[in-house]
C-alpha positions in Angstrom: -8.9 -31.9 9.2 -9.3 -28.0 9.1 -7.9 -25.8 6.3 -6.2 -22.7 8.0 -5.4 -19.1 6.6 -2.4 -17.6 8.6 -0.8 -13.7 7.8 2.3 -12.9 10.0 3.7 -9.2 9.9 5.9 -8.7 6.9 9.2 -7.3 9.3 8.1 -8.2 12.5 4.4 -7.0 13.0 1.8 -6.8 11.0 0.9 -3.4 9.0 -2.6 -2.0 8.5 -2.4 -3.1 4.7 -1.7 -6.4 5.7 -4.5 -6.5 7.9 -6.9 -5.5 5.2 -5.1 -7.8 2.7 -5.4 -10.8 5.4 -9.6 -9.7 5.9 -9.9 -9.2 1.8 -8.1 -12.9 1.0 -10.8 -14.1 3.8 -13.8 -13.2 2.7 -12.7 -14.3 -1.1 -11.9 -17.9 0.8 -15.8 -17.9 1.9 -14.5 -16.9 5.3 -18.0 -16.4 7.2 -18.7 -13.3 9.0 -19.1 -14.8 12.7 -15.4 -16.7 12.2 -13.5 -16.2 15.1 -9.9 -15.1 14.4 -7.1 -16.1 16.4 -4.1 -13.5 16.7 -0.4 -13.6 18.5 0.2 -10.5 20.0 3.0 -8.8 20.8 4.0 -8.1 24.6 3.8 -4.4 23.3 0.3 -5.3 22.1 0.7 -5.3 18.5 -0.4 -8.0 16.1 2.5 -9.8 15.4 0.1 -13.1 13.1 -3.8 -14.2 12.3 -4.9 -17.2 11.8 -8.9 -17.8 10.4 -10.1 -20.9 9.7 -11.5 -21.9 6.3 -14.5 -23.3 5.1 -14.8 -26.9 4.0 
């Protein structure tokens, strides 16, 4: 079964800090550069969670 990492915005979408806190937690999780990331978006286009998935 796959190990997931998921961020969802804070409020209601997520902030740039976030983002970068999401990317940083990632990589340190041996998240490899070609992962795909999955993201809900908002109907007013923002990012409203991420989900990567973790290495075994």
């Amino acid at each position: 079964m796959a190990h997931t990492m998921r961020a969802t915005g804070r409020w209601k979408n997520l902030t740039f800090d976030e983002l970068e806190d999401f990317v940083r937690r990632a990589r340190e999780a041996g998240v490899r550069n070609d992962e795909e990331v999955v993201a809900l978006i908002s109907t007013s286009g923002k990012i409203k969670e991420l989900e990567v998935e973790l290495p075994d």
